[in-house]
C-alpha positions as CSV (number, residue, x, y, z in Angstrom):
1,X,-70.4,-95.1,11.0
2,X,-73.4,-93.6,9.5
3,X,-73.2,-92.6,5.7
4,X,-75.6,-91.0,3.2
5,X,-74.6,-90.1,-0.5
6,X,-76.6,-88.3,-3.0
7,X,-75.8,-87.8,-6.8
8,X,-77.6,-84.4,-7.4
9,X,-81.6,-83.4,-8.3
10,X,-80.9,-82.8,-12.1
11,X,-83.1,-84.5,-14.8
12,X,-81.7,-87.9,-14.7
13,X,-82.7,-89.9,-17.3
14,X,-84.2,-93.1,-16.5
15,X,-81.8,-94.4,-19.0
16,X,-79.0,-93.8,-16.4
17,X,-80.9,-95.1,-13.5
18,X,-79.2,-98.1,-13.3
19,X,-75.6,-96.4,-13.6
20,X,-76.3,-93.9,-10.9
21,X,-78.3,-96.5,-8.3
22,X,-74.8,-98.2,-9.0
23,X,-72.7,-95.5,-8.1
24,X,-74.2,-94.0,-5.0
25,X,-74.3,-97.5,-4.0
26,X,-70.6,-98.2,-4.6
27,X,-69.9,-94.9,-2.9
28,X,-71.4,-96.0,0.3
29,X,-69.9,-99.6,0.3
30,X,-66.2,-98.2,-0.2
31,X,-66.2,-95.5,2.2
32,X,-67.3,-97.6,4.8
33,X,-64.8,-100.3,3.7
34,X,-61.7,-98.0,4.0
35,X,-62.8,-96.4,7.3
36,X,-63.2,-99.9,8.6
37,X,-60.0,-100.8,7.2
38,X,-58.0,-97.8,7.7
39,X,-59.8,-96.2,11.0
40,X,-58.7,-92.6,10.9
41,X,-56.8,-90.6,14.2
42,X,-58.4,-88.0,15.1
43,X,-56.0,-84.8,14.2
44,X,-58.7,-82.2,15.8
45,X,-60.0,-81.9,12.5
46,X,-62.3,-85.1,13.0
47,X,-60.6,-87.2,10.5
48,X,-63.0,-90.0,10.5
49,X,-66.0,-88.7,9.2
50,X,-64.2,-86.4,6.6
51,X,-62.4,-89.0,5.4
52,X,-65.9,-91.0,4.6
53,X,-67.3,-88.4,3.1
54,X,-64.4,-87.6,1.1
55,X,-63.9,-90.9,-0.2
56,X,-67.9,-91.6,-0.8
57,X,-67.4,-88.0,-3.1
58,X,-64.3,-89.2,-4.7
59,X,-66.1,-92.3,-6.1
60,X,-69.2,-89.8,-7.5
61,X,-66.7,-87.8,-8.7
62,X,-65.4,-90.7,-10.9
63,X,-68.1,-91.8,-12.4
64,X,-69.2,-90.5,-15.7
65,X,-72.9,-90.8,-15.4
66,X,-72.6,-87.7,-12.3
67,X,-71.9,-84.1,-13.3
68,X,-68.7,-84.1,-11.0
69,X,-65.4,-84.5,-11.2
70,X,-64.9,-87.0,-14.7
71,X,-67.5,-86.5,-17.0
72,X,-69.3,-83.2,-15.8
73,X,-71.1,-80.9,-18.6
74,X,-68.0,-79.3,-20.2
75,X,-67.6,-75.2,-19.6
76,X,-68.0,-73.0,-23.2
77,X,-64.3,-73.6,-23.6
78,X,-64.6,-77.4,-23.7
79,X,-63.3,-78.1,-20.6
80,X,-63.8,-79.1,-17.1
81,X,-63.9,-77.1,-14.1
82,X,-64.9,-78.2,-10.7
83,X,-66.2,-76.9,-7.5
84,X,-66.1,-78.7,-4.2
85,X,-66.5,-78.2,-0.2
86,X,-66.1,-79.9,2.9
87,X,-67.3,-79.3,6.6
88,X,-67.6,-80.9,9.7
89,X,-69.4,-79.8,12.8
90,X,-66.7,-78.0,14.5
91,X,-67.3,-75.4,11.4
92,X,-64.1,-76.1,10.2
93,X,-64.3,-75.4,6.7
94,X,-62.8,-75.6,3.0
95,X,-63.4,-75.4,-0.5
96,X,-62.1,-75.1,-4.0
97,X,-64.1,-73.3,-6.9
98,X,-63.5,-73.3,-10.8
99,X,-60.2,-76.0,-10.3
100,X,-59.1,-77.6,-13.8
101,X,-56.7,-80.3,-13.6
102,X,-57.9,-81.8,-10.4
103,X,-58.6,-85.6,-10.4
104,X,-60.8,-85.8,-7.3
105,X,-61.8,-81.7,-6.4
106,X,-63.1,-83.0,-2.8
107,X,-59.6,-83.9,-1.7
108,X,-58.6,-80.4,-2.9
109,X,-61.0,-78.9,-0.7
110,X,-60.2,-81.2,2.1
111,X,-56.9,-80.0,1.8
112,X,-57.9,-76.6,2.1
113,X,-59.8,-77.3,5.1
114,X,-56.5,-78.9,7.2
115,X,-54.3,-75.5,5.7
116,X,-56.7,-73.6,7.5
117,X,-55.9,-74.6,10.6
118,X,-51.9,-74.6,10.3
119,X,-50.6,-71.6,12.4
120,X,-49.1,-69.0,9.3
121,X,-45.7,-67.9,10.4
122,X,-46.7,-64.8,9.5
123,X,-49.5,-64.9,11.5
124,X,-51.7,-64.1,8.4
125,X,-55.0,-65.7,7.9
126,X,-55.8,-68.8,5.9
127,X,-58.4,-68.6,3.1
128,X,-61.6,-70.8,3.2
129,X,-62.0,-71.0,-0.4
130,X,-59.3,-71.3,-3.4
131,X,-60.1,-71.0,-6.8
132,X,-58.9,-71.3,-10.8
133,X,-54.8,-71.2,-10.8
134,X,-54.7,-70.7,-7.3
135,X,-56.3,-73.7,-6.7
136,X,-54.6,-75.7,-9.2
137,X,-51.2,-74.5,-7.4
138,X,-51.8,-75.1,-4.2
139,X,-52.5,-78.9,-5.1
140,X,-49.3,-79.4,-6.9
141,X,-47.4,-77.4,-3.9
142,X,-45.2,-78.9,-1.2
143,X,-47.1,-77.2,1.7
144,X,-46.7,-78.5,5.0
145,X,-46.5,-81.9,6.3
146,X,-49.4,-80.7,8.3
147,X,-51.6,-81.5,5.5
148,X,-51.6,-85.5,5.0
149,X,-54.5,-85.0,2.3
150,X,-52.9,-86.1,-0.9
151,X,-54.2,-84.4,-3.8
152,X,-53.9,-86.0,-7.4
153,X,-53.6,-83.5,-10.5
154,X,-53.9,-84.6,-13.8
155,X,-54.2,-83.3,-17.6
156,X,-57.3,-81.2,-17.7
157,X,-58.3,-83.0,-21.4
158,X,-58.1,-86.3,-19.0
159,X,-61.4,-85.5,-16.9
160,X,-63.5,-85.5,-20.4
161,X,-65.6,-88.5,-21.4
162,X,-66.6,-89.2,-24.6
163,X,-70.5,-88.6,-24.0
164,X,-69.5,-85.1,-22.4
165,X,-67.3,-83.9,-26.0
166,X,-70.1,-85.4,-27.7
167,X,-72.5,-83.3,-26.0
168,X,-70.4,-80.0,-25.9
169,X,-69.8,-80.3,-29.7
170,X,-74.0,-80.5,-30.5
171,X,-74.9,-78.2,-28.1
172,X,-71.7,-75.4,-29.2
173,X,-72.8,-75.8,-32.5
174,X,-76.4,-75.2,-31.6
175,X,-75.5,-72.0,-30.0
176,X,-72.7,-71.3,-32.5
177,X,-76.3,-71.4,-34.6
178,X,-78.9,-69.3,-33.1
179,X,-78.3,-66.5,-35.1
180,X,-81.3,-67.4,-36.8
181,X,-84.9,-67.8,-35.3
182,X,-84.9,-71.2,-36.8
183,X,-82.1,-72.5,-35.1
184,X,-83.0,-71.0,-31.5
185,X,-86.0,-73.6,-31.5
186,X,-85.1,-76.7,-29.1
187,X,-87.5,-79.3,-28.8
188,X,-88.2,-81.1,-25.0
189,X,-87.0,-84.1,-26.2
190,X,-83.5,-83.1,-27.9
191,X,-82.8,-80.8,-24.8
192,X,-83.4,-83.3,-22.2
193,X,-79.7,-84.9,-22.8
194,X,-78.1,-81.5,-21.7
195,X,-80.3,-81.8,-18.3
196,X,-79.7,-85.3,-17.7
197,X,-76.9,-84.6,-15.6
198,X,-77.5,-81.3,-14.2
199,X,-76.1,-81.2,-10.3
200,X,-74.2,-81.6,-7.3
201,X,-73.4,-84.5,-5.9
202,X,-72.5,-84.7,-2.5
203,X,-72.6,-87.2,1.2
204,X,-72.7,-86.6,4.7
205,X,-71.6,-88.9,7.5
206,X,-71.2,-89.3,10.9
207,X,-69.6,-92.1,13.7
208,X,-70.1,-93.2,17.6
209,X,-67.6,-90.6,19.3
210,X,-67.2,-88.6,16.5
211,X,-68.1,-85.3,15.1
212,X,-70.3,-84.9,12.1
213,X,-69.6,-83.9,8.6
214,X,-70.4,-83.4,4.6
215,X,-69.4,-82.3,1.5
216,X,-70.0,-81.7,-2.1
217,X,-69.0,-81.4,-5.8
218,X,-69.9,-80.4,-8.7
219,X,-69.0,-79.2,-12.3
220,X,-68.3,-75.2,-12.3
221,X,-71.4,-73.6,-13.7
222,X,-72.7,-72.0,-10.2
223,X,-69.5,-71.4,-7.9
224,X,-71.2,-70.0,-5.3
225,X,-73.4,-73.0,-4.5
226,X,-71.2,-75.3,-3.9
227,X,-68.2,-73.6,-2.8
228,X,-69.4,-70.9,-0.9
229,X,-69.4,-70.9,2.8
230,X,-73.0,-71.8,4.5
231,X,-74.5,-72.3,0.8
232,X,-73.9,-75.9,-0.6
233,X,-73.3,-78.0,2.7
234,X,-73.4,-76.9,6.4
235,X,-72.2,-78.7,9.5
236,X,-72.5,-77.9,13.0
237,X,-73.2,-79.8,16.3
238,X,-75.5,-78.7,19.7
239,X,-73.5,-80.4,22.6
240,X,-75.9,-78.9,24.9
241,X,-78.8,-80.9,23.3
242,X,-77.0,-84.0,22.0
243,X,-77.8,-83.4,18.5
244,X,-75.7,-82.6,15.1
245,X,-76.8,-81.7,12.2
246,X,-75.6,-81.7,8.4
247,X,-76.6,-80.6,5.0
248,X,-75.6,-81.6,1.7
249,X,-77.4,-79.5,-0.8
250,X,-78.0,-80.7,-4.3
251,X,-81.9,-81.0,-4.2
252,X,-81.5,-83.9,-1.9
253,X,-80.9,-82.7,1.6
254,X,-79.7,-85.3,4.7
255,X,-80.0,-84.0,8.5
256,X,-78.5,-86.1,11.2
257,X,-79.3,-85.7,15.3
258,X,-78.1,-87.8,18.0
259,X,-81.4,-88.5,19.2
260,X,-83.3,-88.5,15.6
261,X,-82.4,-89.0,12.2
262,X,-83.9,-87.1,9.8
263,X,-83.1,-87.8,5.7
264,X,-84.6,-85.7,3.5
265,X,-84.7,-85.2,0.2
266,X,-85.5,-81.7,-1.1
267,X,-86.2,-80.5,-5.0
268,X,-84.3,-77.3,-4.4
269,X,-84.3,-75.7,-8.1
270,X,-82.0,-73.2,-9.2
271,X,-78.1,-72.9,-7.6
272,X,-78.4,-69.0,-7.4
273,X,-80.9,-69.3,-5.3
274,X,-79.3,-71.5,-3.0
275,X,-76.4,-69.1,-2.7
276,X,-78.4,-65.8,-2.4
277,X,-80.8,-67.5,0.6
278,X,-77.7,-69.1,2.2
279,X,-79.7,-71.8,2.2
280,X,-77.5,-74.8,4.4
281,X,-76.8,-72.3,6.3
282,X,-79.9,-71.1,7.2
283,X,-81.3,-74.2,8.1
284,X,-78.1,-74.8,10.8
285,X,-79.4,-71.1,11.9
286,X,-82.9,-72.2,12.4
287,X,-82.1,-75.7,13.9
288,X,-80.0,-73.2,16.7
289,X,-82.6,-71.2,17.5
290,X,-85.1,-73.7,18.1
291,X,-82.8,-76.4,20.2
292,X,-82.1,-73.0,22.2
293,X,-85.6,-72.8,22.8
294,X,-86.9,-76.0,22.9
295,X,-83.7,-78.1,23.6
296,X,-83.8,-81.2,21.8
297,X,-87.3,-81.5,21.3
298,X,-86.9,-80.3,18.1
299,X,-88.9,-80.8,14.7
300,X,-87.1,-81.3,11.3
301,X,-90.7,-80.9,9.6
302,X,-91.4,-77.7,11.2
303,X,-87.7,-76.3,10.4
304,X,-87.9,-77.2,7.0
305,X,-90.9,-75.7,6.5
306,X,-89.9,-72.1,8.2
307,X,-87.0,-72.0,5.9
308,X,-88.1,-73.4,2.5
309,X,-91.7,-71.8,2.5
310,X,-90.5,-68.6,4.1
311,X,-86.9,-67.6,3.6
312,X,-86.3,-69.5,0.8
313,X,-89.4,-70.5,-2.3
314,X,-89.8,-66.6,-1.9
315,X,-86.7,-66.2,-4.6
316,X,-88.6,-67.5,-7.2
317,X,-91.4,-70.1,-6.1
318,X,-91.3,-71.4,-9.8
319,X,-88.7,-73.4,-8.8
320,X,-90.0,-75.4,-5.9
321,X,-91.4,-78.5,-6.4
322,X,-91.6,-80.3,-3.6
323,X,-90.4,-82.6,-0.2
324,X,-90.4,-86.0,0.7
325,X,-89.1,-86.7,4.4
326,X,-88.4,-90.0,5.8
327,X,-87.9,-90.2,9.9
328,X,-87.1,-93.1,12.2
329,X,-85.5,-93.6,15.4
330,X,-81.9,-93.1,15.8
331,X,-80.0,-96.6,16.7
């Protein structure tokens, strides 16, 4: 089992280096631990690689020091509402958006996934995506024994730390504030503490016989980035070339092949331009039309570079920053 975790492209602060470092770390170790402990059947759905990337999320989502699950950047209201998504490279899909109440929002989603493939008895069609109450319900219901994802809700005041009240209460008065021109001025310095924690986290993986998948999470602030189909993660596999491929959007970016590995690491900028450009996607788009040209001699450089430079950057080039791409040889 392959596994690679990211815990957003905010402004971290190197303050929280160590704390983060730990925690993507700790995500790898115990997802790979409980799929070597508990190896998943597969269902159809794959369970194997979802599974790892669930768990690796569910451990981001618990740390405070990632804006996911415990501890995100509280909403105007002072509280916390999460977005999450899973794929895996079937294009079986689910998601959950603006979800209070949730302990770990990527099971949530997860469990949305496995509904949509239950046969309705009604023979209506499943949604893809679940938000606010409706969300919320659907975790406490008793829906099918189909669905084996458990799904732990909790008090909404519960998902609050300390250093996220903290930082609502200065920032709510600050706003509560700017009625003066005085009061609108924010220095680099005292604003950097709202941006330390600033995006999604998120982890795709992929095993020996298996199909490939991702996922990712985040605080509610942009729903459509990382809930929305084809804009915060993307999975989908080329039997006809040996190669699978998945995103994980955040500002970090992972692609996956059978016959290469590509891990990349993208400053992406804004969520609402993810969303508008489709971005994940569009880069599972691209990677199709070229393996259908080219078969697997493919080129995640060239890719990357057709859809950042020219379907992408052209929302608002302010924004980009730059890439860093690593490549070796698949084992």
């Amino acid at each position: 089992m392959y596994i690679a975790v990211h815990g957003g492209a905010g402004m971290h602060s190197q303050s929280r280096d160590k704390e983060v470092k730990h925690a993507l770390r700790l995500a790898c170790k115990e997802a790979l631990k409980t799929r070597i402990a508990e190896p998943a059947i597969s269902d159809g759905l794959f369970a194997a690689s979802l599974d790892t990337v669930g768990n690796a999320i569910a451990i981001l989502e618990d740390d405070s020091h990632l804006n996911a699950g415990y501890g995100s950047n509280l909403t105007l209201e002072g509280t916390v509402e999460c977005d999450a998504a899973v794929m895996d490279g079937n294009l079986n899909f689910g998601s959950v958006g603006a979800v209070l109440g949730v302990k770990n929002p990527i099971w949530l989603a997860r469990a949305v996934l496995e509904h949509s493939k239950v046969p309705d008895p009604l023979g209506r069609i499943p949604p893809l995506t679940l938000v606010g109450d409706g969300a919320h319900s659907f975790a406490t219901a008793k829906s099918t024994q189909l669905i084996t994802t458990s799904v732990e809700t909790v008090r909404p005041e519960s998902m609050i730390s300390p250093k996220a009240r903290d930082d609502w209460m200065k920032w709510k008065a600050r706003l509560e504030g700017a009625a003066s021109v005085s009061d609108t001025t924010i220095s680099d310095s005292s604003s950097m503490s709202l941006r330390d924690i600033q995006d999604t986290v998120g982890a795709v993986a992929y095993g020996h016989g298996d199909t490939i998948a991702t996922g990712v999470s985040r605080l509610e602030c942009i729903m459509l980035k990382a809930a929305m189909f084809g804009a915060g993660c993307w999975a989908q596999e080329f039997p006809e070339s040996g190669i699978r491929i998945a995103c994980s959007l955040s500002g970090r970016l992972t692609l996956l092949g059978s016959i290469q590995q590509w891990g990349l690491r993208v400053e992406l900028g804004a969520g609402e331009h993810i969303a508008r450009s489709m971005l994940a996607r569009e880069i599972g788009h691209t990677f199709s039309h070229a393996i259908a040209k080219n078969g697997n001699d493919v080129d995640a450089h060239d890719i990357l570079h057709k859809v950042l430079l020219e379907k992408f950057w052209t929302y608002d080039t302010k924004y980009a920053s730059g890439v860093h791409l690593q490549h070796q040889a698949w084992l």
